[in-house]
C-alpha positions, 0 to 999 in steps of 0.5 A: 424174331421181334422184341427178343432180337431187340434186346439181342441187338442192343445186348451184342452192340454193348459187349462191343468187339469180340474175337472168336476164332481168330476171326474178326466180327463185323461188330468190330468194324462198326456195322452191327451183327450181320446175321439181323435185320428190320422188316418193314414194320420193325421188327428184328429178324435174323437173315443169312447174309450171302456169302461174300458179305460175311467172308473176311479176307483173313478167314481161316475157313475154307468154304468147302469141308476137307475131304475127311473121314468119319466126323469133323470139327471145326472152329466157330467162324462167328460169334463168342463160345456156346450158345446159351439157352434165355428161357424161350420155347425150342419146337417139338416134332417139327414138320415142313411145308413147302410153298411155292409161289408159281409153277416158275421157281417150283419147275426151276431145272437148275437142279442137281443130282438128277432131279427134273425140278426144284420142288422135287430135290427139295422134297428130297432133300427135306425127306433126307435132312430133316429126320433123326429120332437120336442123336448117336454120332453116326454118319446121317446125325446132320440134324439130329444134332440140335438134339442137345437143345431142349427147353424148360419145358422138357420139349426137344427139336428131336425126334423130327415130327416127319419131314415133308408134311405138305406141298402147295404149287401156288400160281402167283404173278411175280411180282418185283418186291414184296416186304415181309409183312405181306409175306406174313399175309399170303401165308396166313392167307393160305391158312385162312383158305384151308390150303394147309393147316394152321401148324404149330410144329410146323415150318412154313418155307416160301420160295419165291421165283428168279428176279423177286426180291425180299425187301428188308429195312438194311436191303434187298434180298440178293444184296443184303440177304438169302434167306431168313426164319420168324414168326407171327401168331394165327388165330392164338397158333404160333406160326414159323415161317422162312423165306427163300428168295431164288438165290441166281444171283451173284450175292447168293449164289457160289459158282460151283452150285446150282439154285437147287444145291444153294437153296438146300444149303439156305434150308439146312441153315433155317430150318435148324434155327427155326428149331432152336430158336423159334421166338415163341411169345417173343422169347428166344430160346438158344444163341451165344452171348454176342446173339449168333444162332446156331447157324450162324457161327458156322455159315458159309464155312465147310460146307459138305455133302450129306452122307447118303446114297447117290442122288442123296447127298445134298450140300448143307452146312454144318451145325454148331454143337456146345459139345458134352453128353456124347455130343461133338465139339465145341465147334462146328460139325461134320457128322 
C-alpha cells in the first residue's frame, strides 16, 4: 500500500525482534516482515505469504481450529498487541467484484461443497461472508467483526455494502507472468471500457488461471505468495483491488482443500484488510505496531468453517479482534 507501508516497513526493521505469542517473527531471523513486498514499480504492497513460508517449527498453532462450540479465541501467531488506528480511511459499505481472466479458472471444477464451478462458490461464498449490518457476537459475526474498526471520519466497514455487486467472465489469453502494474492497467481498463463501474466502495478481486504467476520484486506468486490487496486512483476514485493468483500449487495449496476452499480462505483474508486498511491517499488505517494488518496476525492459524447451512459452510480464517465494547478478545476469533 505505497508510501504508508514504506514508512511501516522501515518503522517494523527499527523496532527489530519481537516475540509475540510465543512465536518467533521473521524479522527476528533477519529477512523483514513476511506479509510485504515490492511491485514492479516500488511500491509496498502487503501480500499473504503460503502456508509454509510463515509456519515455524515451534508454532503453537494448529492449522485447523479445534472442534469447539460456541466463539473462540486464540493467541495472535504474528505480529506485536492490538492494532493501532495511524489516521487513514477505513471503507464504508464496501461491495465485491469478481473478475475472472478466462473462462479456465472461472470454469475450474476443483471446487467443493457441491458446486459445479469456481466462479459460482465464490459467489456463494462472497454472498455468505461478506454480509453483516452488526456485530452482536453470533454465530455468522465472521466479517461483521471489523465493526470495531472505524475512522475519524466516522466511516465503519460494517454494514457490508451488499456482498457481490457484479461478475465479469473475461476471455483473456494465459499468459506466463504479469506484474502488478499491468494488472493495475487491465483493471482500469475494464473501467474505461464501461465493464463495471469506477467504485470507491468497491473491491475489485482478480483471479487469474492455473500456471500464470504474479510476479512481485521478492518472487513469484506460488513461491513467494498467494495473494494480496492495494490500490491506485482512477480518474480522482480511489480504486481497491486484490489479486488471487490460481493457488494449485504446492506454496499455496493445503492437501486436504480444493483450489475453490483455498481461494475462499485467500479471500476472507483480503477483503477484511481491504476494509480495514485500504490505503486511501496513501495513508493507512489500522495495523499493529510491528505493521501486522489485521489478518495478518491470525493467517494460516485455525482456519475453520463457517457456521452456516450445508453447502454454506466455506473455510476461512479467523479475524483478530482488539477486544473491548462487546467485542471478543484480544486475540483471533472464531465466531
Amino acid at each position: 500500500m505505497r508510501e504508508s507501508l514504506q514508512k511501516r516497513w522501515r518503522s517494523a526493521a527499527a523496532a527489530g525482534a519481537v516475540l509475540t505469542a510465543g512465536l518467533m517473527l521473521y524479522g527476528q531471523q533477519g529477512e523483514g516482515n513476511p506479509f510485504q513486498d515490492q511491485s514492479d514499480t516500488g511500491e509496498i504492497i502487503h501480500v499473504l505469504p503460503g502456508p509454509a513460508a510463515v509456519h515455524f517449527p515451534h508454532a503453537a498453532q494448529p492449522t485447523f481450529a479445534p472442534p469447539r462450540s460456541g466463539a473462540s479465541v486464540f493467541p495472535a501467531s504474528y505480529g506485536n498487541g492490538n492494532l493501532n488506528y495511524h489516521g487513514g480511511n477505513v471503507m464504508s459499505a464496501p461491495q465485491y467484484y469478481a473478475i475472472y481472466w478466462n473462462s479456465a479458472v472461472a470454469n475450474s471444477a476443483a471446487t467443493s461443497l457441491g458446486y459445479s464451478s469456481v466462479q459460482n462458490q465464490i459467489a456463494a461464498f462472497i454472498g455468505t461472508f461478506f454480509a453483516g449490518t452488526s456485530y452482536s457476537g453470533s454465530a455468522v459475526d465472521d466479517y461483521s467483526i471489523v465493526g470495531q474498526y472505524g475512522d475519524s471520519g466516522g466511516r465503519s466497514p460494517v454494514p457490508a455494502g451488499g456482498g457481490l455487486a457484479g461478475q465479469l467472465l473475461d476471455t483473456k489469453s494465459a499468459q506466463a507472468t504479469i506484474k502488478d502494474s499491468a494488472i493495475q492497467s487491465y483493471v482500469s481498463a475494464l473501467l474505461q471500457s464501461g465493464k463495471l463501474p469506477a467504485d470507491a466502495h468497491g473491491i475489485y478481486g482478480v483471479y487469474f488461471p492455473s500456471g500464470m504467476r504474479v510476479m512481485l520484486q521478492g518472487g513469484s506468486s506460488c513461491s513467494s505468495f498467494c495473494g494480496y490487496h492495494s490500490h491506485f486512483s482512477y480518474n480522482g476514485t480511489p480504486i481497491k483491488y486484490a489479486v488471487f493468483p490460481y493457488p494449485d500449487c504446492s506454496g499455496c495449496k493445503l492437501s486436504t482443500m480444493t483450489v475453490a476452499d483455498m481461494l475462499t480462505i485467500v479471500s476472507s483474508h483480503e477483503i477484511r484488510e481491504a476494509v480495514t486498511d485500504p490505503g486511501e491517499s496513501n495513508k493507512s488505517a489500522w495495523y499493529d505496531q510491528s505493521g501486522y494488518e489485521a489478518d495478518d496476525k491470525c493467517a494460516w492459524h485455525n482456519l475453520y468453517q463457517l457456521n452456516r447451512t450445508p453447502g454454506l459452510n466455506f473455510w476461512v480464517q479467523p479475524e483478530y479482534s482488539n477486544g473491548g465494547n462487546g467485542y471478543p478478545g484480544p486475540g483471533c476469533v472464531k465466531p
